[in-house]
N, C-alpha and C positions, 0 to 999 in steps of 0.2 A: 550128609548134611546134618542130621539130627546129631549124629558124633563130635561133630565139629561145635555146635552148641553146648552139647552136654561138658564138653572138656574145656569148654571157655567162656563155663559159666562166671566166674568170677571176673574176667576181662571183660564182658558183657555188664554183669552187674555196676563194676565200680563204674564203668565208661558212663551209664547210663547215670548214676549217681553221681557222678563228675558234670555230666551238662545239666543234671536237672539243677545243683549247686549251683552253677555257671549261671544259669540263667536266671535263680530268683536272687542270685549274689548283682547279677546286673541289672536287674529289673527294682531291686532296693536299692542302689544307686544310680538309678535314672531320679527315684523316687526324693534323694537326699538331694540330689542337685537343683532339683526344678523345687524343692524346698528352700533352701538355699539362697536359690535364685528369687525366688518371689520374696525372701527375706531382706536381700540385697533391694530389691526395688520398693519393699518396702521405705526401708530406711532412705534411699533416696530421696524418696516423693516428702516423706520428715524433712531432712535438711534444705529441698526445697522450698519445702510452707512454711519452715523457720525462716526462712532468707527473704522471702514475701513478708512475712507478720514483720519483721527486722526492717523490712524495707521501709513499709507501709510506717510503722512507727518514727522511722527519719527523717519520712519527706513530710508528716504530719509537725514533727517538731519543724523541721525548718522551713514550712511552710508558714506558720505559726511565727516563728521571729522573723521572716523576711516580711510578714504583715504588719507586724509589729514596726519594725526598721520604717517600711512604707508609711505608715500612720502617722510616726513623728515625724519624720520628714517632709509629710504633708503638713501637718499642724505646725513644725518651724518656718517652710514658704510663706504659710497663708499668713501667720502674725509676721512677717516679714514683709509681704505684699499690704499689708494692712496698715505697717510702721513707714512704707515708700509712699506709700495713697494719703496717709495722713499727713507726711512731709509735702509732698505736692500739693496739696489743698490751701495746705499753710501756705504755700512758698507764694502760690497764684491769687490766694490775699492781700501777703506783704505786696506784692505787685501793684493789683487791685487800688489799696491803699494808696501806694507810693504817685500814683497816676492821679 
């Protein structure tokens, strides 16, 4: 046995040089992926909080003019309501009068 060693020391050697490579060759590319990857999720979670901030700033504008739109719309009714109410008052005058 100890012959069989002695004469294959160097198949021995490299073999064992070969997986200890193997292994810290895949253990550094566990390492670059889960890097990688946290990288990737990184950037993700970015272009989601970009897309919320983006959001947020669109429904604030068009919240904003559809309140707007709302307001005059309201203030055109009410002087409108106020031009029918004035016309009516008139109108149940000239009545009034005519009687």
């Amino acid at each position: 046995m100890l012959d069989f060693i002695k004469e294959n020391i160097p198949v021995i050697v490299t073999f064992l040089s070969g997986a200890g490579a193997w292994g810290y060759e895949r253990n550094k590319r566990k390492a670059d992926l889960k890097k990688a990857d946290t990288e990737n999720n990184k950037s993700i979670m970015d272009l989601y909080q970009e897309a919320l901030d983006d959001l947020k700033k669109r429904y604030d504008a068009d919240l904003k003019e559809l309140s707007e739109k709302y307001d005059a719309k309201f203030s055109e009714m009410e002087a409108r309501y106020n031009r029918l109410k004035k016309s009516f008052e008139d109108y149940k005058k000239n009545i009034n009068e005519t009687n």
